[in-house]
C-alpha positions as CSV (number, residue, x, y, z in Angstrom):
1,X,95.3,-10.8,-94.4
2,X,93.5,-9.1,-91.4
3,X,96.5,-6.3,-91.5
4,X,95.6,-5.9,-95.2
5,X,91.8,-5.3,-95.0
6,X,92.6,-2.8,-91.8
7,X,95.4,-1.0,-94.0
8,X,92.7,-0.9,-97.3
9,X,89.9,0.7,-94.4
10,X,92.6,3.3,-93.2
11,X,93.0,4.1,-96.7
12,X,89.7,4.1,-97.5
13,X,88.8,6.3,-94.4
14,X,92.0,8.7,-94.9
15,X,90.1,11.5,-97.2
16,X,87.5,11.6,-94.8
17,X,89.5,11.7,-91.7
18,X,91.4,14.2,-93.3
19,X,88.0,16.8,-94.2
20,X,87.1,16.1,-90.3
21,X,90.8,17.2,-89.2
22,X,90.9,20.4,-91.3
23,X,87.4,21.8,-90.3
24,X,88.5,21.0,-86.6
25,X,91.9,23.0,-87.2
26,X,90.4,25.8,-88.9
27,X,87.8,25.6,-85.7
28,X,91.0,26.1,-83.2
29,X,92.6,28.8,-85.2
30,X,89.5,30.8,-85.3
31,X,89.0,29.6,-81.9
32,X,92.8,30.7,-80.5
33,X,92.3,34.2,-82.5
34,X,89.3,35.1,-81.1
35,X,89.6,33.6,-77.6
36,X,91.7,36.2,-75.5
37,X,89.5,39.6,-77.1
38,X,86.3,37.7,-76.6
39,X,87.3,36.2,-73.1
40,X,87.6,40.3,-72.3
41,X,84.7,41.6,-74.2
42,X,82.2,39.0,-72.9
43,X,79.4,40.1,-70.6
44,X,76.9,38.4,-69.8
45,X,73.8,40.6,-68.9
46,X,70.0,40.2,-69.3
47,X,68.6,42.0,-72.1
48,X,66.4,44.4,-72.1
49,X,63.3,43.3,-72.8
50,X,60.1,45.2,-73.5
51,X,56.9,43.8,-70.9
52,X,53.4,44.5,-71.1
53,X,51.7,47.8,-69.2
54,X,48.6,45.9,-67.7
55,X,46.0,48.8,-66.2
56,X,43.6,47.7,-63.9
57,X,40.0,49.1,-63.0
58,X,38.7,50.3,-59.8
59,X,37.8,46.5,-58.6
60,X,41.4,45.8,-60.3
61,X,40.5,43.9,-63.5
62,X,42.3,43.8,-66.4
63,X,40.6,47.1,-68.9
64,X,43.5,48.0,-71.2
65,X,46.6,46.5,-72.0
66,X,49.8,48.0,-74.1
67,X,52.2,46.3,-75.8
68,X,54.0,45.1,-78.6
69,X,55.3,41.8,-77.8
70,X,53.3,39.5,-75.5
71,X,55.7,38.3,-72.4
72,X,54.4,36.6,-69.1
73,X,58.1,35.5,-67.7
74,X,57.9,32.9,-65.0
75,X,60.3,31.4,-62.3
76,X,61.4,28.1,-63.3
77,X,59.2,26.1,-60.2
78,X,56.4,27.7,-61.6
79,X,57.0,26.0,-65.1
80,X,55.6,22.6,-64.9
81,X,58.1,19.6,-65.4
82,X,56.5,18.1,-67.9
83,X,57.2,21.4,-70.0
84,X,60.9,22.0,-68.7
85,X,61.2,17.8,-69.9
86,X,60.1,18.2,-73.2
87,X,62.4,21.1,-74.1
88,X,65.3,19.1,-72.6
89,X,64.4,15.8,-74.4
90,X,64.2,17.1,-77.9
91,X,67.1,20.1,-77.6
92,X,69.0,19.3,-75.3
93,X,69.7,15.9,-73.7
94,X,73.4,16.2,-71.9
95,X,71.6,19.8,-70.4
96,X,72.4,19.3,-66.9
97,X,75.8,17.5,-68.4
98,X,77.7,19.8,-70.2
99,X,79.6,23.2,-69.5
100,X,77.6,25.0,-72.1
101,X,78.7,22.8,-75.6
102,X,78.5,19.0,-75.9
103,X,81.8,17.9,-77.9
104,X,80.7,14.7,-79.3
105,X,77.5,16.5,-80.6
106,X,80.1,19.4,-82.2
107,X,82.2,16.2,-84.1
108,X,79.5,15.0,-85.2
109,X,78.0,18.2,-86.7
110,X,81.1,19.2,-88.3
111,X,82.1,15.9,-89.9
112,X,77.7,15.8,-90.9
113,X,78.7,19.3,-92.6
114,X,81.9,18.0,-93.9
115,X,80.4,15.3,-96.2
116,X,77.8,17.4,-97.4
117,X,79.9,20.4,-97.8
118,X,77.2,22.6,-96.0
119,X,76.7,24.2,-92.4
120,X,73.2,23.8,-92.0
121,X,73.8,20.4,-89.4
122,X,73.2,22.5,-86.2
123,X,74.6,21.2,-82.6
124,X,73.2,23.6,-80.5
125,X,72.6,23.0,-76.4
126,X,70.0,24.6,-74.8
127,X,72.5,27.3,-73.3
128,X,74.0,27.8,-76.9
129,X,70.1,28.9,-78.0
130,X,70.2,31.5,-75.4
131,X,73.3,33.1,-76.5
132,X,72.6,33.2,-79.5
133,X,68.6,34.4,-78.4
134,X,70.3,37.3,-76.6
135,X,73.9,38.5,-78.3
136,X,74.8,37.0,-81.1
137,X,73.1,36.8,-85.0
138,X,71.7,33.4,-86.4
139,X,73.9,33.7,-89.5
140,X,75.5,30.2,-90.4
141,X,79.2,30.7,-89.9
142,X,82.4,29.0,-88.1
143,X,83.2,32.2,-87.1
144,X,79.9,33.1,-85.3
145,X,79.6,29.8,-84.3
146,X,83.1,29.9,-81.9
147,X,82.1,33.2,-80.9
148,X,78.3,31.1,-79.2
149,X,80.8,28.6,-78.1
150,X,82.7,30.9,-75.9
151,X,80.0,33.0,-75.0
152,X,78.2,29.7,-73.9
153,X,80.8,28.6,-71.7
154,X,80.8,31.7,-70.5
155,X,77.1,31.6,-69.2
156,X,78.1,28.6,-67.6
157,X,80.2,29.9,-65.6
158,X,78.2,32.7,-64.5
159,X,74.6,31.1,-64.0
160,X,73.2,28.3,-63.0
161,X,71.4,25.1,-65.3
162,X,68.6,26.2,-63.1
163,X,68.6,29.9,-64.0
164,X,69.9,29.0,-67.8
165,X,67.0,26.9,-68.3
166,X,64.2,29.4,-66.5
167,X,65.5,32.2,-69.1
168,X,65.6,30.2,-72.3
169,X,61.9,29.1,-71.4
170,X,61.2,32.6,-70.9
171,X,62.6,34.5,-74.0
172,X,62.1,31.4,-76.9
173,X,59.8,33.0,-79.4
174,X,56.7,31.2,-79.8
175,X,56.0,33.2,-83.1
176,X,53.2,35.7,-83.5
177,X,55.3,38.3,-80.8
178,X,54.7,36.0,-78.3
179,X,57.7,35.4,-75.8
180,X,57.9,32.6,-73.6
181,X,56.2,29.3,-72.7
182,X,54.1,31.3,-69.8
183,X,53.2,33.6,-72.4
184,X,52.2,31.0,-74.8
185,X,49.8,29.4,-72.8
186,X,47.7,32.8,-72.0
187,X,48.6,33.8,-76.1
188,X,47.3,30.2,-77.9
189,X,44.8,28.7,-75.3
190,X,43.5,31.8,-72.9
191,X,44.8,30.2,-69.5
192,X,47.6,29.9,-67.2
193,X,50.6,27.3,-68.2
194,X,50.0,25.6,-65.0
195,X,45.9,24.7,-66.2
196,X,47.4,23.6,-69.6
197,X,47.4,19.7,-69.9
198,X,50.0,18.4,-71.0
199,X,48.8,18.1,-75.0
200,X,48.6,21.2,-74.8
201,X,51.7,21.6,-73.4
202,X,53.5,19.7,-75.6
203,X,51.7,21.6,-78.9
204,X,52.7,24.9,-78.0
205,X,56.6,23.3,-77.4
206,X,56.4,22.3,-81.1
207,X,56.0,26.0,-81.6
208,X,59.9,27.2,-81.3
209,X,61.7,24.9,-83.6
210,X,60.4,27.3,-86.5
211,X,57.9,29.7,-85.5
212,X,56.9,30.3,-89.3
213,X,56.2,26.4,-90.4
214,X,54.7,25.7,-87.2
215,X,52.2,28.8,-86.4
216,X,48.8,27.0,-85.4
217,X,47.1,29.7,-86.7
218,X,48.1,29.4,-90.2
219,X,49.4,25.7,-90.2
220,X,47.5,23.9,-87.5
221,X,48.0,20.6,-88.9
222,X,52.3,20.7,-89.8
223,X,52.4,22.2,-85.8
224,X,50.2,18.9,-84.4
225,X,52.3,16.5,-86.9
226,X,55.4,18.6,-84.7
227,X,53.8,18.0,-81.5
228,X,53.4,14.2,-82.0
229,X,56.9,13.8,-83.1
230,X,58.0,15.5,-79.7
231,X,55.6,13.1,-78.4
232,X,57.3,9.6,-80.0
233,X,61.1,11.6,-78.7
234,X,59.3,11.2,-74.9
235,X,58.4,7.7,-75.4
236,X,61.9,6.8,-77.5
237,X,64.1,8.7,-74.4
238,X,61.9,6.0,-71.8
239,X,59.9,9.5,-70.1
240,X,55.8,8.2,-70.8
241,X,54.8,5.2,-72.4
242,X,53.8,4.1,-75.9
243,X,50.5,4.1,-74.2
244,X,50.2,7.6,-72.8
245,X,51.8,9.0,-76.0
246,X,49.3,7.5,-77.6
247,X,46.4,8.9,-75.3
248,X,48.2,12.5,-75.4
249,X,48.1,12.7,-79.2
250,X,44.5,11.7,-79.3
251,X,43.5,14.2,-77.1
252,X,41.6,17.6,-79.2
253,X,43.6,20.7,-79.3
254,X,41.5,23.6,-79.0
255,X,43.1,27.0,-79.5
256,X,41.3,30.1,-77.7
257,X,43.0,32.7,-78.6
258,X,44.0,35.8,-76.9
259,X,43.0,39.3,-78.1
260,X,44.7,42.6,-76.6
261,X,42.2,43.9,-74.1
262,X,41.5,47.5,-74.9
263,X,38.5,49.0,-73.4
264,X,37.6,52.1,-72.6
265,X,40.7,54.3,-74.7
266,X,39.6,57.9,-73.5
267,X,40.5,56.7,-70.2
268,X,43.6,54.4,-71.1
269,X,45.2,56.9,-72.9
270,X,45.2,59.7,-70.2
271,X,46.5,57.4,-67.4
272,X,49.6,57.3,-69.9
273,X,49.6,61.0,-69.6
274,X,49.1,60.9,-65.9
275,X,51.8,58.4,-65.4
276,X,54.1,60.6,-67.5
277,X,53.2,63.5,-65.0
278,X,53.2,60.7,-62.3
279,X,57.2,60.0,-62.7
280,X,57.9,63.6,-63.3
281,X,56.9,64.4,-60.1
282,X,58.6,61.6,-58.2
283,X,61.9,62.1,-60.0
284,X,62.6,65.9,-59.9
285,X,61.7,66.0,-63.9
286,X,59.0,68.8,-62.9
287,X,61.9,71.0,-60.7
288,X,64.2,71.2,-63.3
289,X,61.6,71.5,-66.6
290,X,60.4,74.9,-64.3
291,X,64.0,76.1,-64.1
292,X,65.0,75.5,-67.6
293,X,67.1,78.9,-69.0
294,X,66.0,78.4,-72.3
295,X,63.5,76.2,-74.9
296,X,66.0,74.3,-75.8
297,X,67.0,73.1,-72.2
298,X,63.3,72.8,-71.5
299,X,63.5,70.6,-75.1
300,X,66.5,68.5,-73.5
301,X,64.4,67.6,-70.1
302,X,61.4,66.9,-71.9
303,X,63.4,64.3,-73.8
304,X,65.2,63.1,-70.6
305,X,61.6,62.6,-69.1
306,X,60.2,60.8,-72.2
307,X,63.1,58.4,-72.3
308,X,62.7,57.6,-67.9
309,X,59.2,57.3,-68.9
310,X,59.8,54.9,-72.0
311,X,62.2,52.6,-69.7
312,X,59.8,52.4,-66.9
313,X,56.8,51.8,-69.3
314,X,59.2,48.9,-70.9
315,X,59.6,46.8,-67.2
316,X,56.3,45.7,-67.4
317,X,54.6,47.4,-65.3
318,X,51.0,47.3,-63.6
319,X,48.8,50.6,-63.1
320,X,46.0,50.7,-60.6
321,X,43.6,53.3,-61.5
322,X,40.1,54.6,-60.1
323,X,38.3,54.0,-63.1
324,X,34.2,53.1,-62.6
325,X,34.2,50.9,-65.7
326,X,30.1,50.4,-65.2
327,X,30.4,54.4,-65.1
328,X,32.6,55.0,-68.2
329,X,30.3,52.6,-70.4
330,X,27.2,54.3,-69.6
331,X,28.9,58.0,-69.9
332,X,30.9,56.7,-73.6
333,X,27.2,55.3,-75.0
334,X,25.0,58.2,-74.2
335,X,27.2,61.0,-75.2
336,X,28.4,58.9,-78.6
337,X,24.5,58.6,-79.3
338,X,23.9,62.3,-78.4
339,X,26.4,63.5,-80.5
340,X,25.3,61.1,-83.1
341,X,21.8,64.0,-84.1
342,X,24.7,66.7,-85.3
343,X,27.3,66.3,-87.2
344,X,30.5,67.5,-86.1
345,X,29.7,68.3,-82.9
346,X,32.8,67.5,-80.6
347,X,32.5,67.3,-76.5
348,X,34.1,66.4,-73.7
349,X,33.7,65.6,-69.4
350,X,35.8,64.6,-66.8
351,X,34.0,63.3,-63.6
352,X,36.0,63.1,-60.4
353,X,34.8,61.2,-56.8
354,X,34.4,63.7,-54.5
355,X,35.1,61.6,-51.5
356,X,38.7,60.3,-52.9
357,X,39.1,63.1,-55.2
358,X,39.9,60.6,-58.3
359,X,39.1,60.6,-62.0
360,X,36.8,58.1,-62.6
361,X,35.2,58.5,-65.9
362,X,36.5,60.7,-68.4
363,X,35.0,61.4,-72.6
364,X,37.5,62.6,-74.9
365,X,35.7,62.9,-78.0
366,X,32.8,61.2,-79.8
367,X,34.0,57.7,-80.9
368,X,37.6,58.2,-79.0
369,X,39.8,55.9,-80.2
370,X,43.1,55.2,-78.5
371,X,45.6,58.2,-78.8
372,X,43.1,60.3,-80.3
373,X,43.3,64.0,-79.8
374,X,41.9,64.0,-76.2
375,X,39.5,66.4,-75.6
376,X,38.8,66.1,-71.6
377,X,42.8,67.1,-71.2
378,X,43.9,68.6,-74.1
379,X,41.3,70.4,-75.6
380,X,42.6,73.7,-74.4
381,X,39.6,76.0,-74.7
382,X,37.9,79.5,-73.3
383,X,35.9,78.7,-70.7
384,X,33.7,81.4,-70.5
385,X,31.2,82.6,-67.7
386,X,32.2,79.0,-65.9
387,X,35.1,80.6,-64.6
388,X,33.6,83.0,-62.4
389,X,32.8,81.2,-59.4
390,X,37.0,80.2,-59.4
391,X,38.6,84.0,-60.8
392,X,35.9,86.4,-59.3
393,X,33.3,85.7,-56.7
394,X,35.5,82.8,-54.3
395,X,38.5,85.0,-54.4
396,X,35.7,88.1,-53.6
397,X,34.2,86.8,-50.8
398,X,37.4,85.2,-49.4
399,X,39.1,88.6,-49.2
400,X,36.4,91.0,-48.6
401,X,33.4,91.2,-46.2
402,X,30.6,91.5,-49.1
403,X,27.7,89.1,-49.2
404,X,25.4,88.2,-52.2
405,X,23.2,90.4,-50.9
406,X,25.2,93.5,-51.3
407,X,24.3,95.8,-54.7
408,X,26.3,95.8,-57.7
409,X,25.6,97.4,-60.6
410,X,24.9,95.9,-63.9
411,X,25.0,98.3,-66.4
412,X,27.3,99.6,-68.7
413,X,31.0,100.1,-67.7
414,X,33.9,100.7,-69.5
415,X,38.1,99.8,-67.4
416,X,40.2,102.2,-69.9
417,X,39.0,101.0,-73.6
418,X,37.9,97.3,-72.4
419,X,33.8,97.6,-72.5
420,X,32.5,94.1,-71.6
421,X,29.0,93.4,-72.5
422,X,26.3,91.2,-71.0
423,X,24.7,88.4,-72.6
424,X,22.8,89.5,-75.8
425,X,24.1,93.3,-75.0
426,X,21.1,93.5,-72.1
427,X,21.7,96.6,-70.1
428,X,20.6,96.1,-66.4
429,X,20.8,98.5,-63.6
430,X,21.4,98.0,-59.6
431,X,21.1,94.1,-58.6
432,X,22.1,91.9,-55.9
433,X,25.3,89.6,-56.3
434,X,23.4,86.5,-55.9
435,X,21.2,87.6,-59.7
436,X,24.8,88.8,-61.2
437,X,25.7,85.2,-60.2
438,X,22.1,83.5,-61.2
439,X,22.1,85.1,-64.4
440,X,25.6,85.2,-65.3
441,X,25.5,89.3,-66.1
442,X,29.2,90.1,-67.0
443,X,29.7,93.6,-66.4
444,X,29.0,93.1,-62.6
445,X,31.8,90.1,-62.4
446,X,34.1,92.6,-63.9
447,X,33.4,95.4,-61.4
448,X,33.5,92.5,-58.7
449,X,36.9,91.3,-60.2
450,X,38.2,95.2,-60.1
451,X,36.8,95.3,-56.1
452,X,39.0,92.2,-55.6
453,X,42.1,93.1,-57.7
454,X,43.7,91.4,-60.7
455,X,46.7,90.1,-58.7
456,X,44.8,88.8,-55.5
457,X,42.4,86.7,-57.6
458,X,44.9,84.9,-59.9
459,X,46.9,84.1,-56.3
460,X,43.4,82.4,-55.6
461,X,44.5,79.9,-58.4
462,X,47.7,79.0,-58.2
463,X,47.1,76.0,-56.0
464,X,45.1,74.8,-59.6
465,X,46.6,72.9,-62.5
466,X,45.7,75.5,-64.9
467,X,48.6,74.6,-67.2
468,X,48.0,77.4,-70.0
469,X,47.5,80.3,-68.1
470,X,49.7,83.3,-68.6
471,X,51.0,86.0,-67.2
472,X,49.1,88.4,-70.0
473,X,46.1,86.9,-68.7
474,X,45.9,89.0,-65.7
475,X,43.4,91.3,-67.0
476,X,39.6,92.3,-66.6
477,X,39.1,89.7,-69.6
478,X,39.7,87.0,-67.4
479,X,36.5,87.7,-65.3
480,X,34.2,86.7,-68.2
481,X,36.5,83.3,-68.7
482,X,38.3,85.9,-71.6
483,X,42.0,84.0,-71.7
484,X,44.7,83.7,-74.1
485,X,45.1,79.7,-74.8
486,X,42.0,78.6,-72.3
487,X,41.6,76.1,-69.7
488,X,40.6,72.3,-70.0
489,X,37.7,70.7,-69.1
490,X,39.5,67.9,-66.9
491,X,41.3,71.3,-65.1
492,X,38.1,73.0,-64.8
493,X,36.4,69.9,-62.9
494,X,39.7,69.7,-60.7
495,X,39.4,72.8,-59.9
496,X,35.8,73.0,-58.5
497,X,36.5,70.0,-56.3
498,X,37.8,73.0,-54.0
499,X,33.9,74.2,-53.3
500,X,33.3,70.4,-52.0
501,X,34.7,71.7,-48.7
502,X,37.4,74.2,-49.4
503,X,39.9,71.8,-49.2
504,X,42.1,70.7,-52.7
505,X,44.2,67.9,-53.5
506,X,44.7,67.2,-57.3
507,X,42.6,64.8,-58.4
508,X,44.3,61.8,-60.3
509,X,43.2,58.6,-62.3
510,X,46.5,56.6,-61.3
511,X,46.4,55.3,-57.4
512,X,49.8,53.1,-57.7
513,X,52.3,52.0,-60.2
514,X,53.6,48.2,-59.4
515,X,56.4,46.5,-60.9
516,X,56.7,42.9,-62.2
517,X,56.8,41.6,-58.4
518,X,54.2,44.0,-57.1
519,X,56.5,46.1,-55.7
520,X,55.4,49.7,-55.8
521,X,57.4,52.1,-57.5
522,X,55.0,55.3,-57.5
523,X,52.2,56.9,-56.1
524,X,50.8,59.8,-55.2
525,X,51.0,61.7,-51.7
526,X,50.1,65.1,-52.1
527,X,48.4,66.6,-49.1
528,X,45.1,68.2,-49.3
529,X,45.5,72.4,-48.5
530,X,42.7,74.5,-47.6
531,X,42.1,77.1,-50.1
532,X,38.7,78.6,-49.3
533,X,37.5,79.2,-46.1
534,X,34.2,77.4,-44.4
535,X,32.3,80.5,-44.8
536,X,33.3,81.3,-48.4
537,X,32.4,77.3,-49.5
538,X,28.9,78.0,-48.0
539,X,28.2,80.6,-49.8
540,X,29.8,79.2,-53.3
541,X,27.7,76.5,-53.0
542,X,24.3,78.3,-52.2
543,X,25.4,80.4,-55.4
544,X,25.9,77.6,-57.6
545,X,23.0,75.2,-56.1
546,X,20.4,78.9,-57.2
547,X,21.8,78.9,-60.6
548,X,20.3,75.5,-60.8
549,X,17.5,76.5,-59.3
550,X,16.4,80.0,-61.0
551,X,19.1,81.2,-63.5
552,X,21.0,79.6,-66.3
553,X,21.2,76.4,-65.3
554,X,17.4,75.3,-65.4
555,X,17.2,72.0,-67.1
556,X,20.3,70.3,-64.7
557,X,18.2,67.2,-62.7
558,X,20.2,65.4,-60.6
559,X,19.3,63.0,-58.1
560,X,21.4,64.5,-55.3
561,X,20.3,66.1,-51.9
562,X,22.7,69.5,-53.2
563,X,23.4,70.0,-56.8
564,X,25.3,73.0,-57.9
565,X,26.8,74.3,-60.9
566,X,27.6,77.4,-63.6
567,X,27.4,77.6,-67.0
568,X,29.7,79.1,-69.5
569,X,29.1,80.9,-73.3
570,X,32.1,82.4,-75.0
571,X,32.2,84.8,-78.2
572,X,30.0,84.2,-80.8
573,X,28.9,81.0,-79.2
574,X,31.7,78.5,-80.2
575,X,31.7,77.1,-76.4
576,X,29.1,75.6,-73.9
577,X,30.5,74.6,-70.4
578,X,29.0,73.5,-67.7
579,X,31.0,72.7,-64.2
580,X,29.3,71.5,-60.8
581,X,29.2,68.9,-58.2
582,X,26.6,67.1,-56.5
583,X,26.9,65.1,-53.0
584,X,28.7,62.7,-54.8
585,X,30.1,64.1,-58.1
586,X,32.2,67.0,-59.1
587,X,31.7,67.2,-62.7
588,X,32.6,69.7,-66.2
589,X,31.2,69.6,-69.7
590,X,32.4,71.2,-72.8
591,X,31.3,70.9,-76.4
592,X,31.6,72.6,-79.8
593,X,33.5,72.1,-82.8
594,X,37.5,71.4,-83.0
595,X,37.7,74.3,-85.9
596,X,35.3,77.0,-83.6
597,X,31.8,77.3,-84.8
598,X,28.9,79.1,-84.0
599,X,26.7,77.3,-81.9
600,X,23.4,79.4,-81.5
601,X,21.6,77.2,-83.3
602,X,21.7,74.6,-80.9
603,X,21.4,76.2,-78.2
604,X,18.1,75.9,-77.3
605,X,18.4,72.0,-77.6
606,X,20.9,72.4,-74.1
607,X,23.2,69.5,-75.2
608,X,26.1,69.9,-72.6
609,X,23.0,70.1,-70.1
610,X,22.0,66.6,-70.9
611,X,25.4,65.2,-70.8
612,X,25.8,66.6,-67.6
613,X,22.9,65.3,-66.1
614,X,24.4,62.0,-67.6
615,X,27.8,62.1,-66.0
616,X,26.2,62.7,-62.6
617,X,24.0,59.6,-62.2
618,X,25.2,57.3,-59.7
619,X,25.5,54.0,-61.0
């Protein structure tokens, strides 16, 4: 009788033992076909994954951050075991067990899909999640499915549960482009994972098992009702007690969510371009973009450079820069508010420490947002009479034994068919060089600039980052600021840092570029060179501290024991510069209009003069 009933039960069972065998032969053929290719294609590699670019201020806090998925990977001690628990618990229970697949979880899968004729029963270890997180698609076939297997395995081999485990913490996607449980903390509740308690931890794990249904910010409710189930799986697998489950599902869950810290964009968005130039520099990019045969070449190593810069910018990386936040606020909200009374009007500053010779505020444009046509470094523009002191009188009296004292005539004079004119078409007749200077006359800086000669004054500038000037520039237009693209203001105010003491270095907003684990990874070590000598600094700045004084630069009031500075007007008015320094300060303003417009009309109300005086306050 007992033989009978166990031969009815064998029958009974036979169909269904006989489903469960041909899904696991189909499983070994696909299995033995793809084995030997896979077992050779297999590499297992960390992906490339894109990290936050965190800037920091001058007191190094956090002022701009760039990014478009939110990562904050941490080493596997510094992920609280409560956390690591909860993820082993509820995915992964024979973790530290298996070598990458748990079988008996795989039969039971299979002969779950079998009955119900479906794949969607799932059997996935922890190490299988990562696989498939990193290589492999999440489309629901036998095939793809072998193919995690082996890769899994695989993994095993290679890494340790340790390392397995510290990666699959770090790259789970905790929806809203958020990557990682360290990530997650700063993301949903504003603090480190380590200050989370373990609610919160255990809300944010609830997260991962469908990013979609269980996104507290649009269903807070379905991702609590998740977080107490992972809750009762603690107390079920003996890890708390009924009584601290209870007490952690009554605790309140408060999300504080974290918003992309983007202040100050004028600045931001030019330490970008600086740490373009930055890596350029380091890596030989500027060498071989110089000795390019052709545009096309020169197109080929721009690309090269972009693509260095794009991987580097990927690693998350950390950028400390000079900028005076206090400083930038004050400079953004005064010159907005200014520009604010005419329509239109455009401007733009750059303000560089004269001690460390660093960029520490800069304005690119009235209500700059971030990647905004900058106007402090590419707002390529003629600078008029505020190139003087840097083409004509420092390279003068560097190479010749005249004084301001000495004579120069100021009326009218004619080099071939180029006439120039002074301001308003005033004709003047014998003054010193200190009033040509004072009152900006022009045809004196061109008979001054013919005394030097064309080619010894544009040597003067080559130690400057003028970036746009030509080789057709080297004519008698160039003494009255007359170019063919123009200068910056940001050059312009690098530039004059050489009359703090005749020494240059280029000034820079980046000091150092880290890497995820603070090691550097550039910098910059250019040496300072001497470019004018004691005696011609000294009389520069006696020059530009009188044109304060008595000439065209009445109105500048800054509280400074020296101020200096010159002023600039181009044709038909379309440009106002000023460029200076103080004890503290070296400083250049520029505004008009982006489509050139006559600005007589305005000129009376000295605009750039009151940003100036702005940008050189102390704070």
């Amino acid at each position: 009788m007992r033989q009978a009933i166990g031969f009815i039960i064998l029958l009974l069972c036979f169909p269904f033992i006989w489903i469960l065998y041909s899904f696991i032969h189909t499983e070994i053929l696909v299995a033995s076909s793809y084995k030997d290719n896979l077992a050779k294609s297999i590499q297992i590699s960390s992906p490339s994954i894109s990290s936050p670019i965190v800037l920091l201020d001058k007191q190094e806090q956090v002022f701009s951050e760039d990014y478009v998925e939110w990562r904050e990977p941490l080493p596997l001690e510094s992920i609280p075991l409560f956390a690591q628990e909860l993820f082993i618990q509820s995915e992964d229970v024979e973790f530290y067990n298996h070598i990458g697949f748990n079988f008996s979880a795989i039969f039971r899968a299979v002969f779950a899909n079998a009955i119900a004729n479906s794949k969607e029963q799932g059997a996935s270890t922890i190490t299988q999640q990562l696989v498939r997180l990193r290589y492999l698609t999440t489309e629901k076939t036998y095939e793809r499915k072998v193919t995690e297997l082996l890769y899994a395995y695989e993994m095993e081999k290679q890494s340790t549960k340790e390392e397995i485990l510290a990666n699959y913490l770090n790259e789970i996607y905790f929806g809203n482009q958020v990557y990682g449980i360290g990530a997650a903390a700063t993301y949903y509740f504003s603090r480190p994972l380590n200050e989370l308690t373990e609610a919160e931890l255990t809300f944010i794990s609830a997260i991962p098992n469908n990013p979609m249904l269980y996104d507290p910010l649009v269903h807070f409710d379905a991702t609590k009702k998740r977080q107490e189930l992972l809750i009762d799986v603690l107390v079920k697998n003996n890890k708390i007690t009924a009584t601290d489950g209870d007490a952690l599902k009554a605790m309140p869950i408060v999300l504080h969510i974290k918003t992309k810290t983007q202040l100050y964009p004028a600045y931001s968005t030019y330490v970008m371009e600086e740490l373009k130039n930055l890596i350029a520099y380091k890596e030989g990019f500027l060498e071989k973009i110089a000795a390019a045969q052709n545009e096309h070449q020169k197109h080929f190593f721009d690309k090269e450079l972009q693509s260095r810069v794009s991987e580097i910018s990927t690693k998350g990386i950390t950028i400390y820069t000079a900028l005076d936040p206090a400083k930038q606020l004050k400079d953004d909200k005064y010159i907005n508010n200014l520009l604010t009374k005419t329509p239109g009007l455009q401007a733009a500053s750059a303000v560089i420490n004269n001690e460390t010779r660093e960029i520490i505020s800069l304005y690119g444009g009235k209500d700059y947002k971030k990647y905004d046509f900058h106007r402090a470094y590419q707002a390529v523009r003629q600078p008029g009479s505020a190139f003087k002191p840097l083409l004509v009188y420092a390279p003068l009296f560097e190479t010749t034994s005249l004084t301001p004292q000495n004579v120069i005539n100021a009326g009218r004079f004619c080099i071939g068919t180029y006439c120039p004119q002074n301001y308003g078409g005033a004709i003047y007749g014998n003054v010193t060089i200190k009033e040509a200077f004072r009152f900006s006359y022009n045809t004196p800086a061109v008979r001054l600039l013919q005394t030097t000669g064309i080619e010894t004054a544009f040597n003067k500038l080559e130690p400057f980052l003028f970036n746009h000037i030509v080789n057709e520039d080297h004519s008698y237009a160039a003494a009255l600021g007359g170019l063919t693209k123009g200068v910056t203001p940001l050059e312009m105010a690098d530039a004059y840092t050489s009359f703090i003491n005749g020494m240059y270095k280029p000034a820079h907003a980046i000091r150092k570029v880290v890497d995820k684990n603070g090691e550097i990874l550039y910098e910059w070590n250019e040496e300072k060179q001497e470019v004018w000598s004691p005696k011609t600094v000294q009389t520069m700045r006696n020059l530009l501290h009188d044109v304060v004084a008595n000439g065209t630069g009445k109105g500048i009031s800054v509280q400074s024991s020296y101020i200096g500075a010159k002023t600039g007007t181009t044709n038909d008015y379309v440009d106002y510069w000023i460029a200076g320094l103080s004890d503290t300060y070296t400083s250049t303003v520029w505004i008009g209009y982006d489509l050139p417009k006559n600005m007589k009309p305005i000129e009376s109300k000295k605009f750039h003069h009151s940003i100036f005086n702005q940008i050189m306050k102390k704070n």
